[in-house]
Structures are given as C-alpha cells and as structure tokens.
N, C-alpha and C positions, 0 to 999 in steps of 0.2 A: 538448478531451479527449472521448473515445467510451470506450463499452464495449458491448459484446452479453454475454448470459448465454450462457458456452461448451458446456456441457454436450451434449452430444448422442451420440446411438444411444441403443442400449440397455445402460443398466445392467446387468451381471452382476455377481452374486454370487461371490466367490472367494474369502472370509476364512475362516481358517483357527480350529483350536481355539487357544483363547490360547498353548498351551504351543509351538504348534509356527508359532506368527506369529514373524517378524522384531519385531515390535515390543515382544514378550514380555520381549526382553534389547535394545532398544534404552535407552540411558541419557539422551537428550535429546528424546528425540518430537520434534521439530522440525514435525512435519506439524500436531503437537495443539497449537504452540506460535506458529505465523506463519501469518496465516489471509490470503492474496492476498485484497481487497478490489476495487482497482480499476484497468485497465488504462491508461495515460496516454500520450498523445501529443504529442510537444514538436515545437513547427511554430513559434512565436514566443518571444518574452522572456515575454510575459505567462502562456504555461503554462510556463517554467522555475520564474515567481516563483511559479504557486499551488504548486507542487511544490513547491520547501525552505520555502516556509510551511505547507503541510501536515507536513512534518519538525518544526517546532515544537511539535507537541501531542505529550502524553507514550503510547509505544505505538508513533505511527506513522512507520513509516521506508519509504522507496521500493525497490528494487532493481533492478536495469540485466541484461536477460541477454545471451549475445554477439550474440542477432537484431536489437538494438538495442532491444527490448520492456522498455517500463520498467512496472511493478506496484508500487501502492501497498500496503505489508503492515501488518495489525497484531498488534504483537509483545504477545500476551496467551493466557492459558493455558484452554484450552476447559472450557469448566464441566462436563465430563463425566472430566475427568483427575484421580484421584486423588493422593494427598500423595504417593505412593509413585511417580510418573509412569504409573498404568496406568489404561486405557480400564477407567471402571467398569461401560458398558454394554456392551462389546466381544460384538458375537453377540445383542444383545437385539434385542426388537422397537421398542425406541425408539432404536437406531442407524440415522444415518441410511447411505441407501443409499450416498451418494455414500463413504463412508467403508467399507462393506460390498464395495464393489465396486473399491477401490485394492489395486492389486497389490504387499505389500510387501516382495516378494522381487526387486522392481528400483524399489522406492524412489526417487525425484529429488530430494526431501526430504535423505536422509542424508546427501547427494554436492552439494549444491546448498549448503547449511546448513553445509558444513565449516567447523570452529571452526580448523584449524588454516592453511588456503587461501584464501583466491577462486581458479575455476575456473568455473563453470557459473552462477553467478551471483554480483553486487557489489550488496550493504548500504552504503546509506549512513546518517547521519547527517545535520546542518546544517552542521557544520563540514563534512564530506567534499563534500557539494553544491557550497559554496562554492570547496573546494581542483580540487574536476574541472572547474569551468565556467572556472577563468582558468587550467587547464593545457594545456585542448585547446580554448582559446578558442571555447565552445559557441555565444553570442550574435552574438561576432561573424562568427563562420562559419554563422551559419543553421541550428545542429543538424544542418550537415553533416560536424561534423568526420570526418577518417578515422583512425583507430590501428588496432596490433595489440591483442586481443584480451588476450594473452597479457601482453605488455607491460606492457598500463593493470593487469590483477589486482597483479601482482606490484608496480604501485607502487601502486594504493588498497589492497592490505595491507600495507605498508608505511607508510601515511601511517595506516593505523588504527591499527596500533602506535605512532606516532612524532606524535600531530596534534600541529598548530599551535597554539601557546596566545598568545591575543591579549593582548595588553597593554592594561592595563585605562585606562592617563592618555588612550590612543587614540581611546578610545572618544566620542562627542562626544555628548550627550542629543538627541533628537529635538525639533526645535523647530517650532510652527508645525501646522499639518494636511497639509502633503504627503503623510504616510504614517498614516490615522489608526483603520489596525486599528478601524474601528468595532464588528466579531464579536468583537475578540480577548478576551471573557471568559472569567474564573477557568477556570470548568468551564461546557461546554457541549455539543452534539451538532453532532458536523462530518459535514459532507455531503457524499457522493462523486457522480462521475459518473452519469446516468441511467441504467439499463437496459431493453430490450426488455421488453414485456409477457411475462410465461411464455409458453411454446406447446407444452409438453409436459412430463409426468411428473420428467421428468430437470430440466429447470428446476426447477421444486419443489423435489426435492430439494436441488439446490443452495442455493437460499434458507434450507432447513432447515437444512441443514452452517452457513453461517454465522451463522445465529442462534443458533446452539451456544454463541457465544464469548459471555461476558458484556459487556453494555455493547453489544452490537451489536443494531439497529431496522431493520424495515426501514417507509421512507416512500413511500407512494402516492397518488399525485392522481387528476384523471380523462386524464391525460397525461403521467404519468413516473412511475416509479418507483426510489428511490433509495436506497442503506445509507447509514443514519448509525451514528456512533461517540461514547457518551460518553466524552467524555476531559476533560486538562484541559492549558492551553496553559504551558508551559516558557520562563518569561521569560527566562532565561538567554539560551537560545536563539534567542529572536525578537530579543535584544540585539545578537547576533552577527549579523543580517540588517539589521539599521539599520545596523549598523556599517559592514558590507562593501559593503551597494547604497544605503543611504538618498539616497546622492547623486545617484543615476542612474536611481531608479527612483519615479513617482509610480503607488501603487497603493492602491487603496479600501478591499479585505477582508485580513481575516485570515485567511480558512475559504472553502470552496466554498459560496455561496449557490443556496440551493434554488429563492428567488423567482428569479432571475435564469438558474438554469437551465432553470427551466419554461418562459420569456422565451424563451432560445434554442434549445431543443428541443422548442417547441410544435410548432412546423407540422411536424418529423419525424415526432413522436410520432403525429400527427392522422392522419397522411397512411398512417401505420403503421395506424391503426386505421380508417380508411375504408376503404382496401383488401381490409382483411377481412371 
C-alpha cells in the first residue's frame, strides 16, 4: 500500500458568497461528509485482507473508481458543518484553502456520492468486499480480474439493496491463535498508509482539510508520516471476516501498524530525505 500527498500547483481561490454557492441548497454535503483518507493498492491477498479489515472499524469504508483506484474513506461529518448542513466558516480566514479553492459548480462529490446509482464510484461495506472478491474471483486472478465497468455498478447496487444475510448456526467461533487480531481493541487509532514529507504550501493545506474532521491525527516520526483515526472496531463485522476467510487466511493485525510501517518504509523514506 503507497500514497503520495496529491495536492499540487497552485491553489486558487474561487468560492463564491454562500447564497450563490452550489452548496448553499445542496442537502447532503457529501464533500463535508466522506473525507478520502488513503489511496490502496491491491498486488497480493495480504493487501485485499488489510482492506475489508480496515472495513471493520466503524466510519470507515473503502471505494473502487472505474481507473481501478481504490481510496480508503472516512464516513464522519467535518467539525466545521453545522446541524443545519452548512459550512459555518464558509469564506473565513480559518477555512481551509483546499476547500476555498473546490470548484462547486462541477462538483465529483454530488455525482460520485449518488444515493440513488453507482456510476463514478462503488462503496463498499464488509459484507460487499466479501460478495465482490468471490464474484470476480480477485485472489485467485491476482487483482487482475477484467469486467465491464457498467456491469459490476448495477450489480454491487443491487447487492446493496438486496445483501447477503449469513446464517448465524454457520458461523463457527474462532479457535486457537491463527487469526489473533492482537490491535483489534474496543476503541483505538487505526493507522493508514505513509505519506511523503510536505514539500509545499498546498501540502499543508491538505493536512489541514483533514484534520478538520474530528477524530482524525496526524502521526509523525523522524521517517513517516501517517493519518490515524479514532474509531472503534464493529464486532459484527470482523464476525463476518472469520467467518468467510478464517479458513484460508493466517493474518496477525487487525489495523495497519505504524511500528511495522516505519519497518518497511524506512529506507524509502531515508532515501527521500537524503536526497534532499
């Protein structure tokens, strides 16, 4: 799993007075509502399993666009949205630029976020992970399956409507330490992929945008830097991942560990920073 902070050029201003923003009469903010956290890359089984394990914690859900680009989101409402859904600093000097500078007269949010579609991008859930990795056989095709685009929406929203409900006699307890979630506590700060050290203005900004959202940290060493999320972990849900893999899969964490990232993004990271 990678990610670089995207941000780049120059930020421009182009926010409008409230009355005459698109967001003034939007009635779901979906932008103020699903904050992209981290960009993931499925190459083996082992990043499919951090991926619907990350699905287990409450908040965060992954979604698939048609580039194949999957993004880890977290579904939580920005500490700056009032009860009423609107931007209470909308135009202040403590909004951040990255939000000062979204253009919401073509929006990707409104049309991405469709509550009535998938089109432009697919939400999943645990259960949905589960239903698309043994539909288009992900593992055992090496994350290379091929479909139509078009296709796959119209049945994961159909199977969002319609999921699967497991049957509970099925279910078998977990026995033994094969699979022994030793992170998987109550409530705790789950940890995403590294990022590049800042290297400009816009960076920052970015960092700001999502510190916006409550519950969200950011974690720095002297060689990564990383968002965590308090959340808390959805036993249900991690129920439904023993149930489905527990046979087939031996895996250690319940959460992306930070010690074990530093581990394998040290000499990147170093080599980042020597160079400079």
């Amino acid at each position: 799993m990678k990610e670089k902070l995207s941000a780049s050029g120059d930020l421009i201003i182009r926010q409008d007075l409230w009355n005459d923003s698109p967001c003034s009469s939007c009635e779901r903010t979906p932008c103020c509502r699903n904050l992209p956290l981290s960009a993931v890359y499925l190459e083996k089984q082992k990043d499919f399993i951090d991926l619907i394990l990350s699905s287990c914690y409450n908040g965060i859900y992954p979604a698939l666009k048609p580039s194949g680009e999957w993004t880890i989101y977290l579904g939580r409402d920005c500490s700056n949205l009032g009860a009423d859904g609107k931007c209470e600093i909308h135009k202040s000097s403590y909004q951040s630029l990255i939000c000062k500078s979204y253009d919401a007269h073509k929006c990707w949010y409104t049309g991405a976020f469709n509550t009535e579609k998938f089109s432009s991008l697919v939400r999943f859930d645990t259960g949905m992970l589960v239903w698309f990795e043994k539909r288009y056989g992900l593992i055992q095709n090496r994350f290379t399956a091929d479909f139509d685009w078009q296709e796959f929406c119209d049945a994961a929203y159909e199977y969002s409507l319609n999921p699967a409900i497991p049957t509970p006699d099925l279910f078998e307890p977990v026995q033994g330490s094969r699979l022994p979630f030793k992170k998987s506590r109550n409530e705790q700060h789950l940890f995403f992929p590294p990022y590049k050290r800042p290297e400009n203005m816009n960076h920052l900004e970015l960092i700001s945008f999502r510190l916006g959202f409550p519950g969200v940290y950011l974690a720095v060493s002297d060689s990564c830097w990383a968002y965590t999320v308090k959340t808390s972990l959805n036993e249900s849900k991690l129920n439904d991942v023993r149930r489905e893999y527990y046979p087939a899969i031996a895996h250690k964490d319940g959460c992306f560990s930070f010690d074990s990232m530093m581990k394998q993004h040290h000499p990147h990271f170093r080599a980042q920073v020597n160079s400079g």
